[in-house]
N, C-alpha and C positions, 0 to 999 in steps of 0.2 A: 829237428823235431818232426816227428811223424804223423799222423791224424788219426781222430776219434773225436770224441766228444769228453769235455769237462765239465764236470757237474762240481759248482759252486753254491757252498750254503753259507748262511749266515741266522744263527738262528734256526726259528721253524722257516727260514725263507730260503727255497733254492731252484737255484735255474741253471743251463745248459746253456754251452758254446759251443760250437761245431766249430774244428780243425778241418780244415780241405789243405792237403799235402799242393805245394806252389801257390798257393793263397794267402793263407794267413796263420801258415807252420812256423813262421819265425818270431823273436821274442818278442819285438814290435809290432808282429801281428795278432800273436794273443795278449798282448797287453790291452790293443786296440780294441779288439773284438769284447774282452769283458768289460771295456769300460764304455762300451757302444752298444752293451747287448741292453734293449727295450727291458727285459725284465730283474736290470740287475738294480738290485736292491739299495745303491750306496757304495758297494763295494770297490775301490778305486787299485787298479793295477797300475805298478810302475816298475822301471826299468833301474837296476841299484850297478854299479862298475866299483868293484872294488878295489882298490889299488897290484894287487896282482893281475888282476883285468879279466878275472872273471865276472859275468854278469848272471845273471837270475831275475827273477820277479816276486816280487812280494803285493800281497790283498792289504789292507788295511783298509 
């Protein structure tokens, strides 16, 4: 993964995550970060392995 910023809404409600590349570029690391960020709403990131072993993330 590469770096920028993600902007998560929920709702009229949305906030930013900043990606720094060797930080918290990997999927553990943005999982972590939205579910650490001070102005996130609720929104819970996690980490799915699906039996072919790819992995992703999904908000709920």
């Amino acid at each position: 993964v590469g770096a920028g910023t993600l902007n998560i809404s929920l709702g009229a409600t949305s906030f930013d995550v900043d990606i720094v590349a060797g930080q918290n570029n990997t999927l553990a690391g943005i999982r972590d970060a939205i579910n650490d960020d001070a102005n996130n709403p609720g929104i819970t990131a996690s980490i799915l392995t699906v039996s072919d072993g790819a992995g992703g993330t999904v908000s709920k």
